[in-house]
C-alpha positions in Angstrom: 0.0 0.0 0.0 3.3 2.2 0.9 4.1 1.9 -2.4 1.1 2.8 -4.3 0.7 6.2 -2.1 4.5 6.7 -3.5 3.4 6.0 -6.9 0.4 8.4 -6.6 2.6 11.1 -4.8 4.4 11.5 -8.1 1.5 13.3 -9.6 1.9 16.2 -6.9 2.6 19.5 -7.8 6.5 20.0 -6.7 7.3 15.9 -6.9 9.4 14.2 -9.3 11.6 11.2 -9.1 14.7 10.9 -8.2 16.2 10.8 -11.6 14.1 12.7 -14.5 16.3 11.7 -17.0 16.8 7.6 -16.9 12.6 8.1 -16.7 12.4 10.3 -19.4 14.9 8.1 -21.9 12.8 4.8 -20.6 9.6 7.1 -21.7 11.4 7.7 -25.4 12.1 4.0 -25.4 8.8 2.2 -24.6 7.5 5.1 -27.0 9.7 3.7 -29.8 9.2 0.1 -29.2 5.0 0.7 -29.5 5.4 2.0 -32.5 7.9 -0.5 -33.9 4.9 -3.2 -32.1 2.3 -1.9 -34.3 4.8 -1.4 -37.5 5.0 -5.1 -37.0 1.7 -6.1 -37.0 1.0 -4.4 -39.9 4.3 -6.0 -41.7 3.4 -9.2 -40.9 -0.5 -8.7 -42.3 1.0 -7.7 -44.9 3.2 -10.8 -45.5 -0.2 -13.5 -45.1 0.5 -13.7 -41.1 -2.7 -13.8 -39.7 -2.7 -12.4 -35.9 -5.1 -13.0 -33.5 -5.4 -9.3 -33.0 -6.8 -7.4 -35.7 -4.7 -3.7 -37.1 -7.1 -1.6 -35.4 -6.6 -3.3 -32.0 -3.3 -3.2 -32.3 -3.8 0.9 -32.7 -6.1 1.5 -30.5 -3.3 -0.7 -28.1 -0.3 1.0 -29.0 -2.3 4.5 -28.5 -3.2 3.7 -25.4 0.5 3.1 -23.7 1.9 5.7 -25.9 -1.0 8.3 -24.2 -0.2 6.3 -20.3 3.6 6.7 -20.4 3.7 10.3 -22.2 1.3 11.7 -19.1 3.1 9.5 -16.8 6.4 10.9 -18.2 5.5 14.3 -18.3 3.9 14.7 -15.0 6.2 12.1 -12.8 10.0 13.6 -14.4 8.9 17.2 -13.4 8.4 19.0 -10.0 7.0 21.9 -12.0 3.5 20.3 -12.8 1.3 18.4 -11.7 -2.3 16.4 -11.1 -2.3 16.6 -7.5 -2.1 19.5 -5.0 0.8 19.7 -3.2 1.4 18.5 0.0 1.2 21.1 2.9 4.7 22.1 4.2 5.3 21.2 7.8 6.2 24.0 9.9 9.5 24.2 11.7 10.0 23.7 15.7 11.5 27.3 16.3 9.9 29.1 18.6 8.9 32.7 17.3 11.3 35.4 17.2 9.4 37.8 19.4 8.4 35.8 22.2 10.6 37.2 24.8 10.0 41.0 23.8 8.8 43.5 26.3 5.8 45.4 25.6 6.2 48.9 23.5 5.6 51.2 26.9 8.4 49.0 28.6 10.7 49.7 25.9 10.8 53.0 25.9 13.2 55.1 28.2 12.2 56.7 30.8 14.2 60.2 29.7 13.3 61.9 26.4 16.3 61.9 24.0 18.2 64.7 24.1 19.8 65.4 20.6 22.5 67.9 21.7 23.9 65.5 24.5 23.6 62.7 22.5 21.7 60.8 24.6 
């Protein structure tokens, strides 16, 4: 279950994996060898082979990954986009900067300020 949240935490806005560019090149790849899937299914009903798959399943096939990994590579290789809000930012432990401040009546002195003394 870890693993699916992990999965689906990629579609946030301001995730990405770890390496964007082995993911993209695997993307390019499995892109390629869909096209060279239905390239060969039309080569071989063109030679006599008959497939138990007809030419427009094969399309409709090869469309359908080519559409899943190009969304899949464009919104899990960038932190700039995507599906999914992103997650709330956690807010640090420090304590505010201000907390030990006196009130502005304390803080002022007692004396007026005196320009020609300097003080």
């Amino acid at each position: 279950m870890g693993k699916l949240l992990d999965l689906l935490d990629l579609f946030r806005k301001g995730a990405a994996v770890s390496e964007p560019a082995l993911w993209k090149n695997r993307s390019a790849l499995t892109l390629a060898l869909t096209a060279l899937i239905l390239t060969g299914c039309r080569v071989a009903g063109g030679f006599g082979y008959v497939l138990p798959i007809t030419e427009t399943d094969a399309a409709s096939i090869a469309t359908a990954i080519a559409v899943l990994v190009g969304l899949f590579s464009t919104y899990a290789t960038s932190d700039k986009v995507g599906l999914l809000h992103p997650k709330p930012v956690q807010p640090d432990g420090f304590p505010p900067l201000d907390s030990h401040q006196p009130a502005a009546a304390e803080r002022r002195p007692a004396e007026p300020f005196d320009a020609e003394r300097g003080s």
